[in-house]
N, C-alpha and C positions, 0 to 999 in steps of 0.2 A: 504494500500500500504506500511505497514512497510516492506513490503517483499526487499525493492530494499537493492541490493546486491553491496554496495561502494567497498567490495574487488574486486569484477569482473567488477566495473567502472576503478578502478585503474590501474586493468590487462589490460584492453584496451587501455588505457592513456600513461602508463609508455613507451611504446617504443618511442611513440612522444615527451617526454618530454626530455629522454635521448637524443635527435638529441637537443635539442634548449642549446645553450652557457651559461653557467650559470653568464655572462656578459648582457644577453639582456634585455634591458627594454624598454620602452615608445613602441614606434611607428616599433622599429628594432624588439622587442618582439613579437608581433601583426602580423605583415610582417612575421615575422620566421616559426610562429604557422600556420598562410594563404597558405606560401609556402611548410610546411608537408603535411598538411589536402590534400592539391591539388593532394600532389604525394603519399597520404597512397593508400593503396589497398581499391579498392570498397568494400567490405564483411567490412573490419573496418568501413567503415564512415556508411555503414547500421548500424552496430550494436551501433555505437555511436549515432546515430539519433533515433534508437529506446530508448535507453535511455531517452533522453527528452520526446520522444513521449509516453513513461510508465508513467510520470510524469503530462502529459496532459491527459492523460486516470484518472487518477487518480482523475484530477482537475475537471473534467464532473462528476464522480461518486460522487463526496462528495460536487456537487452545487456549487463550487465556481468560482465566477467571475475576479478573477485575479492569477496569477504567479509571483514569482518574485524567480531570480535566478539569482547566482553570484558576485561578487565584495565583499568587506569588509562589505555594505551597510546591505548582508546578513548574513553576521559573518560564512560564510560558510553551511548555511539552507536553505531547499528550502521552502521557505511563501507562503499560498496562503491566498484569501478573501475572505468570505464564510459569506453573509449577512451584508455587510458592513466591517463586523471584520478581519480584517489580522494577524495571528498565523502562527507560522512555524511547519513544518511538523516534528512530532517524527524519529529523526534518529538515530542511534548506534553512530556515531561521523560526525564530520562535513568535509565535500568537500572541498578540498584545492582550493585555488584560481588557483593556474593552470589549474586547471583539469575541472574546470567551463570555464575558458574561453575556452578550447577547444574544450568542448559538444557544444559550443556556435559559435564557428567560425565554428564549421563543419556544421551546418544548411545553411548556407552564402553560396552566389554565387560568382566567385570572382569578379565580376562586383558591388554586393554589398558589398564585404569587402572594396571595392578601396573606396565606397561611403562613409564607417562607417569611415574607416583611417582618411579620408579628411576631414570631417563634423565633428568626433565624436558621431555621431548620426545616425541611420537609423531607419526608421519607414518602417515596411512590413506585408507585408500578408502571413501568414504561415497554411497550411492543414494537418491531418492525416484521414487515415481512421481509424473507430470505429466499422465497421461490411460491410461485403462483396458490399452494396448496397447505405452503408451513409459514407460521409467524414465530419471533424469538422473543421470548419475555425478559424481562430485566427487572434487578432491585435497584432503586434511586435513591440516594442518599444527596439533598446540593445543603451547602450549607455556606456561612461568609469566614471568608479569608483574608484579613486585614483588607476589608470594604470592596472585597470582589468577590464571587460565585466561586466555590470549588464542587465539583463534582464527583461522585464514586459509583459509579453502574456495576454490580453484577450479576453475571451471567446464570440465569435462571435453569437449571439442566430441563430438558422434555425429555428426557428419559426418565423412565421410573426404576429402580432398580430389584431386582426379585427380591422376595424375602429370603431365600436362602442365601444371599450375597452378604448377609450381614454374620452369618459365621456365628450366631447366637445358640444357647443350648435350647434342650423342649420347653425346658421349665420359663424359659424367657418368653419366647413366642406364645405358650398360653396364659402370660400375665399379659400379653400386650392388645391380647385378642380377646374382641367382644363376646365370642364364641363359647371361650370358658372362664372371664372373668367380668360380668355384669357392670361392676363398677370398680373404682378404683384408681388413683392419683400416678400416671407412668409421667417422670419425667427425662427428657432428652437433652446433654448438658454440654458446654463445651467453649472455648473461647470462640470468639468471632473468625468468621472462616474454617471452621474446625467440621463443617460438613453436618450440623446438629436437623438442618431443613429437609436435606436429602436423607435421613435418615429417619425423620419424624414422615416424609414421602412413603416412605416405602411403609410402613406401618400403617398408615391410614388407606396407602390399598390393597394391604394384605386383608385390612377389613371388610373392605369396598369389595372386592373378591369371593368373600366368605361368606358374609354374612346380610341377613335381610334388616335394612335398620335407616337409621337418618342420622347424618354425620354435620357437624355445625364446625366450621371451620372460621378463625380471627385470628385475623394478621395483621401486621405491619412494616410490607405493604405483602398482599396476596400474591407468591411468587405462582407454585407449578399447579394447573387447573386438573382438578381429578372430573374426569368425565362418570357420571354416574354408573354403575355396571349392577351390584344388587340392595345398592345403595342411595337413598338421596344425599345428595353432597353440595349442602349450601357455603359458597367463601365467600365473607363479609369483611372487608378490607378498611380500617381506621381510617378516619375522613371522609371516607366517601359513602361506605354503607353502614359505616356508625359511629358512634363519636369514641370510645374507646373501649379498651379489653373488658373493662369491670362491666361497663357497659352494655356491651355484645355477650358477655357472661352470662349477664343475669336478665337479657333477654331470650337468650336460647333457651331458657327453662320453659318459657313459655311456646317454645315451636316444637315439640313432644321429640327433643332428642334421644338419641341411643349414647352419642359419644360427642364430646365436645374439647374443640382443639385450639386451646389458648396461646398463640403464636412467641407468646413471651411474658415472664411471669416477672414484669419491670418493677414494679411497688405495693406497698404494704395492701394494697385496696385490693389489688389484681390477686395475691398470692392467699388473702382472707376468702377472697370472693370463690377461684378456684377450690379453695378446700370446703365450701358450703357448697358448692353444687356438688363434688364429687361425695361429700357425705347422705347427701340428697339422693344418692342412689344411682350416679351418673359416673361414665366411665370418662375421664379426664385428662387430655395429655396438654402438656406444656414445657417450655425450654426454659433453661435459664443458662446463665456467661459466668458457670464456674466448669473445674477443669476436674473435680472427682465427685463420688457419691456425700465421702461425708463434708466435706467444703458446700455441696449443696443441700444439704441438712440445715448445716451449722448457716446458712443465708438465710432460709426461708423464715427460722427462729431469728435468726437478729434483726429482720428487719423491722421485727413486731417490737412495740412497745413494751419494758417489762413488765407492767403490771399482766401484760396477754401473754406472756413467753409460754407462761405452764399451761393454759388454756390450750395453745398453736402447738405445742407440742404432743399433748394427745391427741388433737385432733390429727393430727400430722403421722401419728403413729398410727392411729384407726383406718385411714383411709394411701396411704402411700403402698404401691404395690413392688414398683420398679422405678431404679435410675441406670440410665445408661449414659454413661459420663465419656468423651471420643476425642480423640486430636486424630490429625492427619500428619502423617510423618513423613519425611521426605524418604524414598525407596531408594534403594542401589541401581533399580532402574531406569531413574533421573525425573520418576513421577512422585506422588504421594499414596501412602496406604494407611486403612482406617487400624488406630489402636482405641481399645475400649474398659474402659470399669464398667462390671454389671453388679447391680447389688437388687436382692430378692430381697422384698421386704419378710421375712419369716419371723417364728413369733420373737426368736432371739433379735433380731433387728428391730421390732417394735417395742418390746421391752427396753433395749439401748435408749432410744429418742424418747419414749418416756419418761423414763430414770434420769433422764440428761445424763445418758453415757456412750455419746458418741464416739469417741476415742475407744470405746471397744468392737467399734464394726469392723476397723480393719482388718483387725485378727479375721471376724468371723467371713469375710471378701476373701482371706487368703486361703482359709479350712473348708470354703463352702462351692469347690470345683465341682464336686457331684450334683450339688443344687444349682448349678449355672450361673456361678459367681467367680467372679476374679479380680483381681487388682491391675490396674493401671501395667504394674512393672512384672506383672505376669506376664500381660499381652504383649509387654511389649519384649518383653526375654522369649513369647513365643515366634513372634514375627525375627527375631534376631537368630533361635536357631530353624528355623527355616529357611537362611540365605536371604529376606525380602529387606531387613534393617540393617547401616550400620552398627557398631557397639558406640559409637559418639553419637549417634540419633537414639538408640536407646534412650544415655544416660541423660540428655538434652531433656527429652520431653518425658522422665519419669517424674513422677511427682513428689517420691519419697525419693532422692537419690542416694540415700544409706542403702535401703531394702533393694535396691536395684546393682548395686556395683556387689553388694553379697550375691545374688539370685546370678549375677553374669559370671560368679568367680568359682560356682558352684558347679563342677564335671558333672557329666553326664555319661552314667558307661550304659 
């Protein structure tokens, strides 16, 4: 894609930029730009949307999983991430910061610029098509960069991946399935980028597959669309089909769901509200941006108030089934491969979070391989003796590195 043509980005650019007061900044800036783009001629905002869209064409073709464009942050380059690794794209010279935020507010609705103004932030779902009969989805993150637009697009997978590709024991797959477990709190855990969407995917059409039921899906923003199969499968996406998670929570009680899928368990409201529906009798999944089972234990209780700790804690213990906690590791192969903590909530595990004795589930993750439980630095000592990890990517992404450099120094005859 060396081919993109920045003089004929410019030529498209320069009329709107001539209209904006060479006085504006902050917020009058942004507003000024908002109110060109609104009144330019349709034929420009195609041609400038096709812009980006060359840019995301480009981002499919060469495997990479992220964008990022605009702001100072990018020094005027467009980066993408391609195997973990983020490089910027070869260009003749670099994109002024004008002229980014432009390409960048003409995507926007003005319903969502009002959002980005106010917030400084908006998270959305953005489409192109790729060929007459396939469109590519994308996560939107634009936010301000010392008073310019930066942007982060990623790539949405349409592929779904099987449920055996997740490598889980029985015991796991019939806590995640509505089939044999009615109700109950699964969560999917992992830093950002750590693969937690595609993996909460695949469980929600192992469902959709199996079972006859209605499935309530809230995101922010709605990435991969499950087409229904013996399922209804509604995606209600923040901002636009409803004002937030708690929100969209504790209206799904009232559309007679089976299973209900809380795209991210951000604040005390969301993570209270989730464990009353799923005590309600509702099968419950949700992510949250920690990197083991008992770290996402030990959040869900701290973010509650003390006087609630001991209350969220039994409750917590009554109704949590499964955490599948994942990082993606860089492979010997020059890709990435999924390592995972499983922890079964069994009655020893809900005894711990009730007692407030977290600190003893580890043990019970390292004893409880026949009940389909492991740690972190199991998986990852198993991926290392199957040739797929380094022993420096092991130690890197263990999360106990004591337990992990014993578990690597431990023969095997």
């Amino acid at each position: 894609m060396a081919a993109i043509d920045l003089d004929k980005i410019s030529g498209l650019i320069q009329p709107i930029i001539d209209r904006i007061p060479k006085t504006a900044r902050g917020s009058e800036l942004h507003q000024r730009i908002g109110d060109l783009i609104e009144d330019a001629d349709i034929s420009l905002r195609v041609d400038l949307k096709e812009v980006l869209d060359s840019l995301l064409i480009n981002m499919i073709r060469i495997n990479a999983s992220d964008i990022d464009v605009g702001g100072p942050g990018c020094a005027g380059k467009i980066w993408y991430r391609v195997f973990g690794d983020k490089n910027p794209l070869k260009l003749s010279k670099k994109i002024p910061f004008l002229e980014t935020d432009i390409l960048l507010h003409n995507i926007l609705l003005a319903s969502q610029r009002k959002n980005l103004l106010l917030n400084k932030n908006l998270d959305f779902s953005y489409s192109i098509n790729v060929s007459k009969n396939k469109t590519q989805r994308f996560r939107a993150d634009m936010y301000f960069d010392l008073d310019h637009l930066g942007l982060n697009m990623r790539k949405i997978d349409n592929m779904i991946r099987p449920f055996k590709s997740l490598g889980v024991h029985s015991e796991v797959a019939k806590a995640v399935s509505l089939k044999y477990y009615k109700y109950g709190l699964t969560l999917v855990t992992g830093i950002t980028g750590s693969g937690k969407s595609s993996t909460l995917d695949t469980i929600i059409d192992a469902n959709n597959r199996t079972v006859d039921a209605h499935i309530v899906i809230i995101a922010s923003p709605v990435e991969l669309i499950h087409e229904p199969i013996r399922c209804v499968v509604r995606h209600r996406e923040i901002g636009s089909d409803v004002h937030s998670f708690k929100d969209g929570a504790i209206q799904a009680l009232r559309q007679d769901p089976d299973i209900i899928v809380i795209g991210e368990l951000r604040d005390p409201e969301t993570i209270m509200t989730a464990l009353e529906i799923t005590d309600s009798g509702h099968k419950t999944f949700g992510t949250l941006h920690t990197s083991s089972a008992m770290e996402s234990i030990e959040r869900i209780l701290g973010e509650m108030p003390a006087e609630e700790q001991n209350r969220v804690r039994s409750r917590l213990a009554d109704v949590l089934t499964c955490v599948i906690s994942q990082k993606l590791v860089p492979s010997l192969d020059g890709k990435r491969v999924l390592a995972k903590e499983v922890l079964i909530a069994n009655s020893s595990v809900r005894a711990a979070i009730r007692n407030n004795n977290v600190g003893e589930i580890y043990q019970m993750l390292m004893e409880g391989r026949e009940k389909g439980m492991n740690t972190m630095e199991q998986d990852l000592k198993r991926l290392f003796d199957e040739g797929k990890i380094s022993k420096e990517s092991a130690l890197n992404h263990s999360n106990n590195k004591t337990k992990m450099v014993q578990l690597l120094s431990e023969v095997n005859y």
